[in-house]
C-alpha positions in Angstrom: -78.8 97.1 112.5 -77.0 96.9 115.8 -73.7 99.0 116.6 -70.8 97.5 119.3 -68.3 99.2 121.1 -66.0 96.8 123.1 -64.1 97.4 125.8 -61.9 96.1 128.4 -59.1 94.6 126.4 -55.5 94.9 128.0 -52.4 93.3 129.1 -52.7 91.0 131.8 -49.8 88.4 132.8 -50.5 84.4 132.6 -52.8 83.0 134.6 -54.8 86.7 135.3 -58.5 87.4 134.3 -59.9 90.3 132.0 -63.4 91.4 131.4 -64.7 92.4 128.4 -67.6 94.3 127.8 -69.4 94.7 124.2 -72.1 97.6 124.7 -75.0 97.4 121.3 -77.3 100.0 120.3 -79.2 100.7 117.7 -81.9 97.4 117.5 -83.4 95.1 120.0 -80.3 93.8 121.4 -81.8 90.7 122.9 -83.2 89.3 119.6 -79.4 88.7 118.7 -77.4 85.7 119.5 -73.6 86.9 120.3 -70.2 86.2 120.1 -66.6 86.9 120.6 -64.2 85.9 118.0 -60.3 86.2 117.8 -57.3 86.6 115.9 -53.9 86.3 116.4 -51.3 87.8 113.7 -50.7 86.0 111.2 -53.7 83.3 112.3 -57.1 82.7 111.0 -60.3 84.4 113.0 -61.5 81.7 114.8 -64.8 81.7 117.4 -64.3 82.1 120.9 -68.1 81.8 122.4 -71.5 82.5 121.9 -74.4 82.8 124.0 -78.1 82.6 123.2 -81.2 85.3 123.1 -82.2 84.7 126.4 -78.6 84.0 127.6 -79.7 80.6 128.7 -77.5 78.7 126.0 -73.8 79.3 125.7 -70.9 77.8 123.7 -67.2 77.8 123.8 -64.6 76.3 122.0 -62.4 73.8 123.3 -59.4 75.7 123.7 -61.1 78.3 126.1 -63.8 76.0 127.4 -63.6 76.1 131.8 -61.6 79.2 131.9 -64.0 81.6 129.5 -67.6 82.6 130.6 -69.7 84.9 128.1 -72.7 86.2 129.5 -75.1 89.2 128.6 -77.4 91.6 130.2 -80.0 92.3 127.7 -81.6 95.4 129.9 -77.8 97.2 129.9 -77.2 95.6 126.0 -74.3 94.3 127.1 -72.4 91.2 126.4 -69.6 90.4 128.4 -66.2 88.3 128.3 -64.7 86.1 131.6 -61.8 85.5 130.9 -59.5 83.6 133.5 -56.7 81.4 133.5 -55.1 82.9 130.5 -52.4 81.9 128.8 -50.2 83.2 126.5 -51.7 81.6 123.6 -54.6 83.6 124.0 -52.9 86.7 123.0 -55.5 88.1 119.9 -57.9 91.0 119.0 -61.0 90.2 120.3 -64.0 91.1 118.8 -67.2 91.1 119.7 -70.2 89.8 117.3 -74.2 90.2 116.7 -76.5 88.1 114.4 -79.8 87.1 114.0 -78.9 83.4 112.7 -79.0 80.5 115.0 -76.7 77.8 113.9 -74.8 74.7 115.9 -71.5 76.3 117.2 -69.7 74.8 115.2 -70.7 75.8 112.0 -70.8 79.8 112.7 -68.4 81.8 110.3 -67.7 85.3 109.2 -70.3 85.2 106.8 -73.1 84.8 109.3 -72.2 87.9 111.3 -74.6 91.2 110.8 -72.3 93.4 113.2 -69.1 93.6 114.3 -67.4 95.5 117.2 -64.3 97.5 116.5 -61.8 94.7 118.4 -59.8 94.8 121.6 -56.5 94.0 121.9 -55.8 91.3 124.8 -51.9 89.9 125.5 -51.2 87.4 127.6 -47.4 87.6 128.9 -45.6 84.5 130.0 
């Protein structure tokens, strides 16, 4: 099993950039695909990104698609969050994910996660 810590979580004002960092240990890190997922109060989790083993695939949704960029650095087992451009509506705990399943974007859920980091808090002020 793998552990994460995230990091990097904040207030920033509209149209500003965070970085998040999601550092693993415990298991091969790079034999994970992973993930960021949010949640806004009162709001569903939904799936923000993921990137491949190799970081050579990645995935976003629409909503955060040209202003998000996941990336990983599988010798410091760390996954990282871009964000820029952000709006208020990305306001949401941001947590970062681990699994071993490989699955079309779209279809990734809750259920498919083997580890989950603790979640960051990231507002977005207008």
């Amino acid at each position: 099993q793998v552990q994460l810590v995230e990091s990097g979580g904040g207030l920033v004002q509209a149209g500003g950039s965070l970085r998040l960092s999601c550092a693993a240990s415990g298991r091969t890190f790079s034999s994970y695909v992973m993930g960021w997922f949010r949640q806004a109060p009162g709001k569903e989790r939904e799936i923000v990104t993921t990137i491949s083993w190799s970081g050579g695939n990645t995935y976003y949704a629409d909503s955060v698609k040209g202003r998000f960029t996941i990336s990983r650095d599988n010798a410091k087992n760390t996954v990282y969050l871009q964000m820029n451009s952000l709006k208020p509506e990305d306001t949401a705990v941001y947590y970062c994910a681990a699994t071993e399943v490989v699955r079309p974007f779209g279809y990734y859920s809750d259920y498919d996660i083997d580890s989950w980091g603790q979640g960051t808090q990231v507002t977005v002020s207008s």
